[in-house]
VEXDREN-2710 file (C-alpha; in Angstrom, 1 decimal):
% VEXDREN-2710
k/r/px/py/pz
1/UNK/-11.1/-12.4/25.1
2/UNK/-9.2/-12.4/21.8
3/UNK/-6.3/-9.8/21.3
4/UNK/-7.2/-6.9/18.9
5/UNK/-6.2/-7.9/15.2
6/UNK/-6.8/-5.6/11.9
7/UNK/-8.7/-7.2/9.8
8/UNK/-7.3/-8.3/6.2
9/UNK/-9.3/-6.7/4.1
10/UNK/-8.5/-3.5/5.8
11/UNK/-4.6/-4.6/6.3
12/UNK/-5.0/-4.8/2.7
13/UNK/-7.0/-1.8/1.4
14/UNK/-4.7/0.1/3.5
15/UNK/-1.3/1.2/4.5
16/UNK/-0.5/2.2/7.9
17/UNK/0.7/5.8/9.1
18/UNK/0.3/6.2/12.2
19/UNK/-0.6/5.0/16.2
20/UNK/-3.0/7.6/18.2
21/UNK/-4.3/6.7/21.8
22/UNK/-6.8/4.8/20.4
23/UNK/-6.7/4.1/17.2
24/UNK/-4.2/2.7/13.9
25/UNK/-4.6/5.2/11.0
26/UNK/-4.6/4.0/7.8
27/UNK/-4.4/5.7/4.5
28/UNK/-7.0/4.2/2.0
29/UNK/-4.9/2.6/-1.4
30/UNK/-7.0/5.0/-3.6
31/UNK/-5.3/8.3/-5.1
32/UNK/-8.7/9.3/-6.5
33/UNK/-9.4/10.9/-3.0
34/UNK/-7.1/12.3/0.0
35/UNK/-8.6/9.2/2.6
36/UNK/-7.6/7.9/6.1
37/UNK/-9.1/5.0/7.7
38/UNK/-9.4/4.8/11.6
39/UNK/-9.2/2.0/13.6
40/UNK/-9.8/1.8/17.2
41/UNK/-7.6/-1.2/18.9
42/UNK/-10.5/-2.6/20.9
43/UNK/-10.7/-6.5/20.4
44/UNK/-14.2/-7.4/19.3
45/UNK/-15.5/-4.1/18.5
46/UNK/-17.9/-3.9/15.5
47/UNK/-19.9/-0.8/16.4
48/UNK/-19.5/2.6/18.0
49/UNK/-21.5/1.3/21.1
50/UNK/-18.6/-1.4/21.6
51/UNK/-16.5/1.2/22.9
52/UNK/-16.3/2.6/26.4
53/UNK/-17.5/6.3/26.6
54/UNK/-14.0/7.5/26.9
55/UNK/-13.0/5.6/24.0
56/UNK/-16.0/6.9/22.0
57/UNK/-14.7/10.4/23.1
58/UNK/-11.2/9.9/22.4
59/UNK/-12.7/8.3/18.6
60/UNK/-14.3/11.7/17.8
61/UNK/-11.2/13.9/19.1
62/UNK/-8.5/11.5/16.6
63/UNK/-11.3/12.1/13.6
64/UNK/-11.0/15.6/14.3
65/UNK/-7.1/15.4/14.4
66/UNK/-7.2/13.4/10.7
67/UNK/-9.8/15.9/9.3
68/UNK/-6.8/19.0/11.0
69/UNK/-4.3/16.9/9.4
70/UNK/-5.9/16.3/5.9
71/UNK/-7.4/20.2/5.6
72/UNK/-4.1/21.7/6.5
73/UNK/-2.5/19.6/3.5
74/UNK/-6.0/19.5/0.9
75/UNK/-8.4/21.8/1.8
76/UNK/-11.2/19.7/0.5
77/UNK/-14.8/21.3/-0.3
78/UNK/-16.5/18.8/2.2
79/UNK/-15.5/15.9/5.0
80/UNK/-17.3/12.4/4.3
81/UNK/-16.8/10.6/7.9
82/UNK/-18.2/7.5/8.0
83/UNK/-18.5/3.8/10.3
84/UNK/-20.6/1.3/7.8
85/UNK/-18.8/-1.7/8.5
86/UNK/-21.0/-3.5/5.6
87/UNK/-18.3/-5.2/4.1
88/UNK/-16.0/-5.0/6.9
89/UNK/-17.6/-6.3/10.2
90/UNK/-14.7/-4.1/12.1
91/UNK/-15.2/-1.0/13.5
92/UNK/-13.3/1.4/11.3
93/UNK/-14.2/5.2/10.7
94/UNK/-13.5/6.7/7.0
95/UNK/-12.0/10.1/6.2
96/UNK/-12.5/11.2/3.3
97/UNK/-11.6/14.7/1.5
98/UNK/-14.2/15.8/-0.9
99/UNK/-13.9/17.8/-3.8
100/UNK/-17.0/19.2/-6.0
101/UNK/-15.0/17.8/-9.1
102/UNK/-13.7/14.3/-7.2
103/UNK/-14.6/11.2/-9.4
104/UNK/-17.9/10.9/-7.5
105/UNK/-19.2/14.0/-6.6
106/UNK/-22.0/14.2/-4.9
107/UNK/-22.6/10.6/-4.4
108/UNK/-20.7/8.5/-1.9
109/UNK/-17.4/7.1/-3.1
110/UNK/-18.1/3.5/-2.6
111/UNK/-18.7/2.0/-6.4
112/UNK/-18.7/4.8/-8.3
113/UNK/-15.3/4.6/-9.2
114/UNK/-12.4/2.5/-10.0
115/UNK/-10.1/2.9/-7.2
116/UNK/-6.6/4.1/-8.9
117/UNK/-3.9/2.4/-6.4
118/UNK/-0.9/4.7/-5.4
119/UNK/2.1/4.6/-7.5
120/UNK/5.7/3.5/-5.0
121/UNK/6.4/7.4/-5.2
122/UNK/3.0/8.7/-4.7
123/UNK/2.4/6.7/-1.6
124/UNK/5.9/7.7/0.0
125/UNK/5.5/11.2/-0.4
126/UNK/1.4/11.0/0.6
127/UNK/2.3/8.8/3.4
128/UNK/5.6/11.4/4.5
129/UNK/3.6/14.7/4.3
130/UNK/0.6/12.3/6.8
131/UNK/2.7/11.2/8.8
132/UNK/4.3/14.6/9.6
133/UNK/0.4/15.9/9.9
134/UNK/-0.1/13.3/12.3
135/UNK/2.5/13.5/14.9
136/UNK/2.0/14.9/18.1
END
């Protein structure tokens, strides 16, 4: 079996915060929306049923962490959590923080809007106040 590489689209769309149990989590290269990316480190896997049932529990316990993490910091109207894997054949779980006046409210994110790519500041101080979220 093949070792467990990120894909490059998703190496690229994202920058990395942190290492849970099971998962890298990513923060999305979008400023329009507060949005983590989760990505379980299971060569191979492409959909939920990949996983073991311990790493399909342990999946929905780090979501929960990243939507404790992102509330305490955003306090967003409504959670978008999300595995399409359309584009991206990996398995890879969206978090995104909603807002009744985001770009693309009430519609899903995907296409609606230009994403707008972190400034070198933005991202520092995003991916700081994250990662402190995020630690154990």
């Amino acid at each position: 079996m093949n070792a467990w590489q990120l894909d490059p689209q998703l190496a690229n769309d994202s920058q990395p915060l942190h290492s849970a149990a099971l998962c890298d989590i990513r923060l999305m290269d979008d400023a329009n929306y507060p949005w983590l990316i989760l990505v379980p480190r299971v060569a191979g896997a492409s959909e939920l049923f990949d996983l073991s049932a311990s790493q399909r529990r342990t999946l929905i316990e780090e979501i929960a962490q990243v939507e404790t993490a992102l509330q305490g910091v955003f306090r967003p109207d409504k959670w978008n959590v999300a595995a399409l894997g359309n584009a991206v054949a990996q398995l890879h779980v969206h978090v995104i923080a909603r807002y009744h006046n985001d770009p693309a409210w009430p519609l899903p994110v995907w296409g609606r809007t230009q994403a707008r790519p972190y400034t070198p500041e933005q991202l520092s101080e995003r991916s700081r106040v994250l990662i402190a979220r995020l630690q154990p």
